[in-house]
C-alpha positions as CSV (number, residue, x, y, z in Angstrom):
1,X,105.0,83.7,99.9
2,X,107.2,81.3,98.7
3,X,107.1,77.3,98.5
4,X,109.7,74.5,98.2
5,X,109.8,71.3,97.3
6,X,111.1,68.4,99.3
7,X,111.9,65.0,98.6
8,X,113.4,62.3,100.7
9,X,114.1,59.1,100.2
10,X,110.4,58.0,101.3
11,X,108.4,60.8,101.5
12,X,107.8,64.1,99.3
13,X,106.1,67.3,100.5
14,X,105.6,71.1,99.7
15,X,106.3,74.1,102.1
16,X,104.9,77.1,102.3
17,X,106.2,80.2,103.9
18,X,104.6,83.6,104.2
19,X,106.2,86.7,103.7
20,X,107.7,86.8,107.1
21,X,109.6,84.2,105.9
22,X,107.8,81.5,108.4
23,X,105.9,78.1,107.5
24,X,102.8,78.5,107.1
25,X,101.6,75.7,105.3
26,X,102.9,72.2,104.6
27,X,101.4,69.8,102.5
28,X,102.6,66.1,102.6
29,X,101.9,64.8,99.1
30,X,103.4,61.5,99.2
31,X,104.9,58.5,101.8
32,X,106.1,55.7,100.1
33,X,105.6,52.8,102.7
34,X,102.7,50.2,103.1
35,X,103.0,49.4,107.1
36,X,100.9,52.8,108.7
37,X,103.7,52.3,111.3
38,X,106.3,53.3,109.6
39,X,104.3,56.2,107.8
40,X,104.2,57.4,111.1
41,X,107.8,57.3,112.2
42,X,108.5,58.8,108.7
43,X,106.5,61.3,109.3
44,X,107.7,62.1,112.9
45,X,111.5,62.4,111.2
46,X,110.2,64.4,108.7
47,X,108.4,67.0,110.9
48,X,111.4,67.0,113.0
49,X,113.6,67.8,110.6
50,X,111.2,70.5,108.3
51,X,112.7,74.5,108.7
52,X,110.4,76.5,109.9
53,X,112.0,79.5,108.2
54,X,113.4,80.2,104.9
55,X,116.6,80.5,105.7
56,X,117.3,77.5,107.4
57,X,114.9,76.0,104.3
58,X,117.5,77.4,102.2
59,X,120.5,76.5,103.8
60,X,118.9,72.9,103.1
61,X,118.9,73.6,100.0
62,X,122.0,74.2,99.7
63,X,123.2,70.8,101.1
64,X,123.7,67.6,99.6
65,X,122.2,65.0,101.2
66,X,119.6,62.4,101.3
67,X,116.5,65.4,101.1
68,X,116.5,67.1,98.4
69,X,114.6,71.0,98.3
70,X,113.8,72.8,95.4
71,X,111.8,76.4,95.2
72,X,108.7,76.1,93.4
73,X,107.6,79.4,91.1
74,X,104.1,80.5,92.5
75,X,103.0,80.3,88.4
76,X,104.6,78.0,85.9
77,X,102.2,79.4,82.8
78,X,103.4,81.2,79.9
79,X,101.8,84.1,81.1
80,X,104.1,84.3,83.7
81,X,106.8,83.7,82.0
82,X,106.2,86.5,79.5
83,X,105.3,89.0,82.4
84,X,108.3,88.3,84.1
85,X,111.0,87.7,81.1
86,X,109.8,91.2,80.1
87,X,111.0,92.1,76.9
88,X,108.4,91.9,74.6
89,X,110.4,91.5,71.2
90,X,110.8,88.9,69.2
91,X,108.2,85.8,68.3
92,X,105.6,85.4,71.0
93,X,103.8,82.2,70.1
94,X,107.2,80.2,68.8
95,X,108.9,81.2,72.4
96,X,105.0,80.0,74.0
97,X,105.7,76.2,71.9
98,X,109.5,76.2,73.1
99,X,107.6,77.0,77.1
100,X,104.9,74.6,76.9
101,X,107.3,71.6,75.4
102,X,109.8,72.3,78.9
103,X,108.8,70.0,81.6
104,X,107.6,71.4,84.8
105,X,110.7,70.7,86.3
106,X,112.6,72.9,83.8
107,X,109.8,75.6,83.5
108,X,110.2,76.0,87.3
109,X,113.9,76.4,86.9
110,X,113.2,78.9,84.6
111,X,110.7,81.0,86.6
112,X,113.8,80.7,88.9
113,X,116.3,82.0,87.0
114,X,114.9,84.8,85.2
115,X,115.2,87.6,88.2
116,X,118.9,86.3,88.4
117,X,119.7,87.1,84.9
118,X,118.1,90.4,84.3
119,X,120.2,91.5,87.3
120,X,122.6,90.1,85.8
121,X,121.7,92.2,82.4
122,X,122.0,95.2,84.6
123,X,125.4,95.0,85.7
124,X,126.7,94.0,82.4
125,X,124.8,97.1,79.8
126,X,126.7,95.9,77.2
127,X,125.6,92.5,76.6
128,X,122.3,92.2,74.4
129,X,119.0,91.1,76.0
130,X,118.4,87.7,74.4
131,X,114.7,87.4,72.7
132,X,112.6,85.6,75.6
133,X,112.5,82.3,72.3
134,X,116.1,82.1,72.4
135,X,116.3,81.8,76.1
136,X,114.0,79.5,76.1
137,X,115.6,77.4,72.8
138,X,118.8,77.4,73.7
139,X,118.4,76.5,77.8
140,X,120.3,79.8,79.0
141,X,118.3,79.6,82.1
142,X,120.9,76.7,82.7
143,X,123.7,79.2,82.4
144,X,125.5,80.7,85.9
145,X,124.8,84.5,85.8
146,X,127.1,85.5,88.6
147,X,127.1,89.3,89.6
């Protein structure tokens, strides 16, 4: 399963999709209007415009406009991050106070990004794995790992 985040100008909401890549599950967590009316038309928009698959949810993603989606990691606790960083060396609980001073937004960036660079570890065996603290300290999630 995987879930996004959407925001628009007036109205923010999570999607859920199941592992046949389908929406399963939307949750509208916020309209920013007073009239109920317009609620309702924003809505309407909305629900006309929402993917109903991931890959037209990312292809959204990937566009630049007036909604903006974002993947959400299924866990944004340290645990999670240590199971799937996965190289146990180094200082545990100084990398857990560098993860729990992050924002959510930049914990779930990390989540994110992790998968992309240990592939990107794999195709390039020469480069050192950094400690999980010093990808956390010095933002390398932020980095581009293209493969």
């Amino acid at each position: 399963m995987r879930s996004f985040l959407i925001k628009g100008q007036s109205l923010e909401a999570k999607a859920t999709y199941n592992e046949n890549e389908l929406l399963c599950l939307l949750e509208i967590t916020q309209v920013s209007a007073s009239d109920t009316h317009f609620d309702f038309q924003v809505i309407k928009g909305f629900l006309k415009w929402l993917p109903t698959n991931t890959t037209d949810i990312e292809t959204a993603m990937a566009t630049k406009g007036p909604i903006m989606v974002t993947e959400i990691a299924p866990d944004l606790s340290f645990t999670a991050f240590w199971t799937t960083y996965d190289y146990k060396i180094g200082n545990k609980s100084r990398a857990e106070a560098t993860w729990n001073k992050l924002k959510t937004e930049e914990r779930n960036a990390c989540m994110l990004k992790v998968k992309q660079y240990k592939n990107w570890l794999k195709v390039n065996p020469t480069i050192a794995h950094l400690y999980a603290e010093t990808f956390l300290s010095q933002r390398r999630w932020e980095n581009e790992f293209k493969i």
